[in-house]
C-alpha positions in Angstrom: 0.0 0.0 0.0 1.4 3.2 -0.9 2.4 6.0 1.8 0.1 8.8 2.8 1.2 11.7 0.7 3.2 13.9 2.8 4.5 10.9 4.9 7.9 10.8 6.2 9.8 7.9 4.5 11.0 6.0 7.9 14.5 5.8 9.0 16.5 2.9 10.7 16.3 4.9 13.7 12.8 5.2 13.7 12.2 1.7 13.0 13.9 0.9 15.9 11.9 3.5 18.0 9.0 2.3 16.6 10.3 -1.1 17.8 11.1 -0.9 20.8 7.9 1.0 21.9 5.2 -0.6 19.6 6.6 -4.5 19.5 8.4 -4.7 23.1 6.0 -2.0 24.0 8.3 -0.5 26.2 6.7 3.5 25.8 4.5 2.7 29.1 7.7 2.0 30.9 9.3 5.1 29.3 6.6 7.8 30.7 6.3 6.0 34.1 9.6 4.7 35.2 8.8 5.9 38.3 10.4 9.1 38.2 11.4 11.1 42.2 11.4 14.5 41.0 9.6 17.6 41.9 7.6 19.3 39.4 10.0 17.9 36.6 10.2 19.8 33.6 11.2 17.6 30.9 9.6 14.2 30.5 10.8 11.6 31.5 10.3 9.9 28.1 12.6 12.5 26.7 15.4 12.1 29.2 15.1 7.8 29.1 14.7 7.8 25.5 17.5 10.2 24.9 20.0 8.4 27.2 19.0 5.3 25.7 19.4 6.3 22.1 22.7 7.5 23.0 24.3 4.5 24.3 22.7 2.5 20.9 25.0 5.3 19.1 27.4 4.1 21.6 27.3 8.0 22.8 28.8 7.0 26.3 28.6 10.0 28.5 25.6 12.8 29.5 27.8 15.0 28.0 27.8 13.2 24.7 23.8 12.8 25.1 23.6 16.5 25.6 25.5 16.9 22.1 22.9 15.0 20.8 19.8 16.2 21.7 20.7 19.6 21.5 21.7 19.5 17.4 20.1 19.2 14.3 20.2 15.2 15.1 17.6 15.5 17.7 14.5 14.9 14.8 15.9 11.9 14.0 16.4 10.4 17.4 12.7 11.2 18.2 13.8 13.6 21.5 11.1 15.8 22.0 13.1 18.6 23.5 17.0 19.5 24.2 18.4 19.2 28.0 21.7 19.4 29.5 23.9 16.8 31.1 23.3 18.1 34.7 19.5 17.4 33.8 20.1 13.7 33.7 22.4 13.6 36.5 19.8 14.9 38.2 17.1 13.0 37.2 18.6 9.6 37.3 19.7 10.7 41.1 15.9 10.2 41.6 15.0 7.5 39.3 13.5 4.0 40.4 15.3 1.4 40.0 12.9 -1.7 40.5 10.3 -0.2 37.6 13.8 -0.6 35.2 14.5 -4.3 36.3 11.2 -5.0 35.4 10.8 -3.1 32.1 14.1 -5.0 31.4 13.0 -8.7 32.6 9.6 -7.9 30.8 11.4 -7.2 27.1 13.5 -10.6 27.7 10.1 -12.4 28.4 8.6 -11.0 25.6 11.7 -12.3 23.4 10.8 -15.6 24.4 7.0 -15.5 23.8 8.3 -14.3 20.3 10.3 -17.1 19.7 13.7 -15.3 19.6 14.8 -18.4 21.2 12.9 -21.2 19.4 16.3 -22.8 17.3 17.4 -23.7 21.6 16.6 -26.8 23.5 17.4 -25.3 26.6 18.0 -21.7 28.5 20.7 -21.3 30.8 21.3 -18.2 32.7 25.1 -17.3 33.8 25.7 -15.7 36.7 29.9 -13.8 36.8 30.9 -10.4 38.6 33.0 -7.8 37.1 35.0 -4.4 38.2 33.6 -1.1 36.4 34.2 2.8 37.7 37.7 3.1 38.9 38.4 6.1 40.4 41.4 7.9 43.3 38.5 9.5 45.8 35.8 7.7 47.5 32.7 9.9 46.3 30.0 6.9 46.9 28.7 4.2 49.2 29.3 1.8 46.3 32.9 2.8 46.0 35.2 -0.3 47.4 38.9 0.4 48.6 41.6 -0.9 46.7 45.0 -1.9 48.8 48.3 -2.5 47.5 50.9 -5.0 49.1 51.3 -2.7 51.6 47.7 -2.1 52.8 47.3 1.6 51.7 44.7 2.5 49.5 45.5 3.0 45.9 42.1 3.5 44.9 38.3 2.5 44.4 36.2 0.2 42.0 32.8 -0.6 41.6 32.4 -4.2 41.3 29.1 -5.9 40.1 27.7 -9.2 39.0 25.7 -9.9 36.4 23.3 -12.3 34.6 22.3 -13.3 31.7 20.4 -15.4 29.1 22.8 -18.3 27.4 23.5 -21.2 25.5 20.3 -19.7 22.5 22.7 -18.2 20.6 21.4 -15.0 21.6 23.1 -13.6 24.7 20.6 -11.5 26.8 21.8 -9.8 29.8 19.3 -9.3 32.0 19.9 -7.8 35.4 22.9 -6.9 37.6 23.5 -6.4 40.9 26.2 -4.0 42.4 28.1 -5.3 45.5 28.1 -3.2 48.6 31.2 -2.6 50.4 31.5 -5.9 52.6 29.6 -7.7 50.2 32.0 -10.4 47.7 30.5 -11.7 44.5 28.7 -14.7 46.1 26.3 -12.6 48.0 25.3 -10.3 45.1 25.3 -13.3 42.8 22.6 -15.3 44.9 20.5 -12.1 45.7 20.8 -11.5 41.8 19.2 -15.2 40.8 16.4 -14.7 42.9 15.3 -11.6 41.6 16.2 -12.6 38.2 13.9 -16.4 38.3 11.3 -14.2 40.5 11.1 -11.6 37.2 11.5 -14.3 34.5 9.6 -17.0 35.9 10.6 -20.1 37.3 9.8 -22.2 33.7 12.1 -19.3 32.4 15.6 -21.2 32.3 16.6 -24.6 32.3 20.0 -24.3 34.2 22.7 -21.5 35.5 25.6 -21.8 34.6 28.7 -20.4 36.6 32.8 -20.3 37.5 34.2 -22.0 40.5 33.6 -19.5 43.0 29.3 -20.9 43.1 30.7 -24.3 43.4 29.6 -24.4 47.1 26.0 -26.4 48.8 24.3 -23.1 49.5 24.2 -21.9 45.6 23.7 -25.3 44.7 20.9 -25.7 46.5 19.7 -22.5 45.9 19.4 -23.0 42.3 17.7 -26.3 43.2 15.4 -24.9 44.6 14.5 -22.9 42.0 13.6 -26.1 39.9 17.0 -25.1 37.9 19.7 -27.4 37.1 23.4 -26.2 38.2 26.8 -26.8 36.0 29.6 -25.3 38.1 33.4 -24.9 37.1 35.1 -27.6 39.0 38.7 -26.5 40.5 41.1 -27.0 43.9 38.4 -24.9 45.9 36.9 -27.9 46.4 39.6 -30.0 46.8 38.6 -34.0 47.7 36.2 -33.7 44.8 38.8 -32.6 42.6 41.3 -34.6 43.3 39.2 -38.2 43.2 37.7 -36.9 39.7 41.7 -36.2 38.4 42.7 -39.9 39.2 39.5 -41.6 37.9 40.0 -39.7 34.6 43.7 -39.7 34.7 44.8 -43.4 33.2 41.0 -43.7 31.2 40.9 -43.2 27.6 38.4 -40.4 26.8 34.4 -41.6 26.9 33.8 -39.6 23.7 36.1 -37.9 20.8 34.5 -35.4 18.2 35.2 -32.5 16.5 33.7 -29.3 17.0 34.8 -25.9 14.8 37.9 -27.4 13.9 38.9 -28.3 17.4 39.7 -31.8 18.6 37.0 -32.7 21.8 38.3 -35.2 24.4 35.4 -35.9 27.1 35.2 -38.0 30.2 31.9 -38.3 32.1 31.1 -39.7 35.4 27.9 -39.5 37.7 28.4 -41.6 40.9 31.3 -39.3 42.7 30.5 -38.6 46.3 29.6 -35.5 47.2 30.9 -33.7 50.2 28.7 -33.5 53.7 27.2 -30.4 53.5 25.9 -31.1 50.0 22.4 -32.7 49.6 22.5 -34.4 46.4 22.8 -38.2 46.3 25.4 -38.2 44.0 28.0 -35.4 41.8 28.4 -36.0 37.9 31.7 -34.7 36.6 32.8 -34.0 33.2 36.6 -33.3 31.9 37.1 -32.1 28.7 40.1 -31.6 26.6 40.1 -29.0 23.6 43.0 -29.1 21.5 42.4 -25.8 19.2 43.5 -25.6 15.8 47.3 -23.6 16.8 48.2 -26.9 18.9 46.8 -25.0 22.0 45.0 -27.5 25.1 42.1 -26.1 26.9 41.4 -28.4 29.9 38.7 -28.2 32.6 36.5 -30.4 35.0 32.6 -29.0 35.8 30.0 -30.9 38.4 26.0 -31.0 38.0 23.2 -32.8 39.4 22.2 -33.2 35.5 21.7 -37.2 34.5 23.6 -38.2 32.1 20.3 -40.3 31.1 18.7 -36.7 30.3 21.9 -34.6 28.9 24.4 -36.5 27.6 28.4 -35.5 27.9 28.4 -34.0 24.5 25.5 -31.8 25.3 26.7 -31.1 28.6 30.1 -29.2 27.2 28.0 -27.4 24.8 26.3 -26.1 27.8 29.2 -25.7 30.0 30.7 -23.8 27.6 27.8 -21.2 27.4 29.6 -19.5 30.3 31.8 -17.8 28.2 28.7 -16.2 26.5 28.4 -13.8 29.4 32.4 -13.1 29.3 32.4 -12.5 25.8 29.1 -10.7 24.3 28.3 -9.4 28.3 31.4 -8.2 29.8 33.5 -7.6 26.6 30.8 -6.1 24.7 29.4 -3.9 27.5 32.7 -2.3 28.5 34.6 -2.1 25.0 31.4 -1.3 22.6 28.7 0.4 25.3 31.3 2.6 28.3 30.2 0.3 31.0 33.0 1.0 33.1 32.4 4.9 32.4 30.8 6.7 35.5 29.0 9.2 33.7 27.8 10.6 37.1 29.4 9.1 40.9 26.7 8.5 42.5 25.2 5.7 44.6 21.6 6.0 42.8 22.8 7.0 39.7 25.3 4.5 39.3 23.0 1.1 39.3 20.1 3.0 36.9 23.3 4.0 34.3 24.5 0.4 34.5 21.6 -1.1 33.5 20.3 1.3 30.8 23.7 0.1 29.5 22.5 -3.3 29.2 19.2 -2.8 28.1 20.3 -0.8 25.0 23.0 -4.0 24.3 19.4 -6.4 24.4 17.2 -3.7 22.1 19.9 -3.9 19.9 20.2 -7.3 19.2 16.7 -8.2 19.4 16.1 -5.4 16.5 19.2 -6.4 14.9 19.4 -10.6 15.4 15.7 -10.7 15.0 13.8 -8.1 13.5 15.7 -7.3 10.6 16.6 -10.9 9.7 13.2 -12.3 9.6 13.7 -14.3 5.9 17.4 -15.2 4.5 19.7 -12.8 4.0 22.3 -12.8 6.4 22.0 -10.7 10.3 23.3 -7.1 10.3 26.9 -6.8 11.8 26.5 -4.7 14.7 29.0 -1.8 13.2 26.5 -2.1 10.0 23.6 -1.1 12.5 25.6 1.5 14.0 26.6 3.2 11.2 23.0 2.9 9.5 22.0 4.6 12.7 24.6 7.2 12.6 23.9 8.1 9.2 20.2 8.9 10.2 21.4 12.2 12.2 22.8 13.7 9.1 20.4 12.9 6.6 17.5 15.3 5.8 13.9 14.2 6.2 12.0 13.8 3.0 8.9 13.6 2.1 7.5 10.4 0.1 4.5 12.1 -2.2 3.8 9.5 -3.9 
């Protein structure tokens, strides 16, 4: 059907506005995201929208956002009105932070019920931590000393953990969690999957998936308890367990040999290892593999789970083992390198958990527009520096007119 004469002709920025408000129907989230300030001004909608437009243009500062919206480029980047980088300093000083996590854990739902996920047997969700916001002065309650060997303080971090959506070929973080000063990785992780099954559902995921530190009963049983299946990183931390699984598989020739991207695949696989008193299952399965890359290179580790081997074979089970390094690689890598994660755009203890996770909720609009959206039929995905400069190209182009 032909355009409405006068029409504008739409951009790929606006189909991605018109994307993520219309199909993840995120504009009621946008107005009321539950905004602390006294007789504000500006909309919220302009100030969300705007900050989350800029980190898509991979913008990665207020005062990069401020550049934006107050040039010829706002029109394109459907911002109502221009504002100034102390404006969103002080607005996300006031902003909610539970109506985010929910507008976020509601667009990774709604990927789901739109089968963004249907080529996967099975969901996994990784839990890791990470250090973002260095800085010399201690200007937050977030802000965590660091010593050198002497025990003076050299400066401060911001550590955080994260989670995300694995093993569908479609990494989605979902939430994060920073740590309080006190407070190690284990503690944020656990309070992280709770609130991460409690927004997702607990039919959600299939298993979590995470590095030696969770390879203790309480997480274990945690994610039992959640109806979730556990595959932790096996090292010395546990050492008994460790040790009996290196001599079982030490003199046995590997169970099964593939190949797998041109790397050779050694695995051995065994599910009657005792576990260790404080741990309720009847029995630990442990897997070894061996991955001897293409340069001559050997990548070896050992993982436990409570998985059967009757349900998920060993083959399977490294696939899904190896979905840990989803959250690594297109979370952490991504997130800091691509999106300014570790950037403190403005120190301070409210501010600081909203700006993280806007981060990560522009890195899952723009793969779900770009993985998904754009490549429904069979031409080949978008390269994410093919979106970007798509979008980019959008602030400099003129608006015209289709009148046809």
């Amino acid at each position: 059907m032909a355009a409405a004469a006068g029409a504008l002709k739409p951009t790929a920025l606006g189909r991605f506005r018109r994307y993520v408000f219309e199909v993840l129907r995120l504009r009621p989230y946008l107005e009321q995201p539950g905004d602390g300030r006294v007789r504000p001004r500006i909309p919220a909608l302009a100030l969300l929208w705007g900050m989350l437009a800029g980190q898509v243009l991979r913008e990665c500062s207020h005062h990069a956002v401020e550049a934006l919206v107050r040039s010829s480029a706002r029109r394109a980047l459907g911002v109502g009105r221009g504002f100034g980088d102390d404006t969103l300093g002080y607005f996300t000083e006031r902003l909610a932070v539970a109506p985010l996590r929910q507008a976020l854990a509601g667009v990774v739902r709604r990927a789901k019920r739109n089968k963004a996920f249907a080529g996967a047997r099975r969901i996994g969700l990784a839990l890791d931590g990470t250090v973002v916001g260095t800085c010399g002065a201690a200007r937050c309650e977030l802000c965590h000393p660091v010593r050198n060997a002497a025990g003076e303080v050299s400066g401060y971090r911001h550590p955080l953990s994260l989670i995300s959506v694995v093993g569908v070929d479609l990494p989605l973080p979902c939430d994060l969690e920073p740590h309080p000063v006190g407070e190690g990785e284990l503690a944020a992780g656990e309070r992280l999957l709770d609130r991460a099954v409690a927004a997702l559902g607990s039919r959600f995921a299939d298993y979590v998936v995470a590095d030696s530190l969770y390879a203790n009963a309480r997480f274990l049983h945690r994610v039992g308890d959640h109806g979730l299946r556990a595959i932790v990183r096996l090292k010395d931390n546990l050492p008994t367990l460790y040790r009996a699984a290196q001599q079982r598989f030490a003199d046995t020739p590997a169970h099964q040999v593939f190949e797998r991207d041109g790397d050779h695949i050694e695995l051995w696989d065994a599910e009657d290892f005792d576990p260790w008193e404080t741990l309720r299952w009847p029995t630990v399965r442990v897997m070894r593999y061996r991955q001897t890359r293409s340069d001559g290179t050997v990548c070896e580790a050992y993982w436990l789970t409570d998985w059967p081997i009757a349900q998920v074979g060993p083959r399977a089970l490294f696939v899904l083992a190896k979905s840990r390094w989803e959250i690594e690689n297109q979370g952490f890598n991504d997130a800091k390198n691509r999106y300014g994660l570790e950037r403190l755009r403005h120190h301070h203890a409210a501010s600081l958990p909203i700006e993280w996770l806007l981060v990560i909720l522009a890195m899952v609009l723009e793969r779900l527009f770009r993985l998904r959206y754009l490549h429904r039929g069979s031409h080949r995905p978008r390269a994410a520096m093919e979106l970007l400069r798509a979008f980019r190209l959008c602030l400099g182009t003129p608006q015209h007119y289709d009148s046809s």
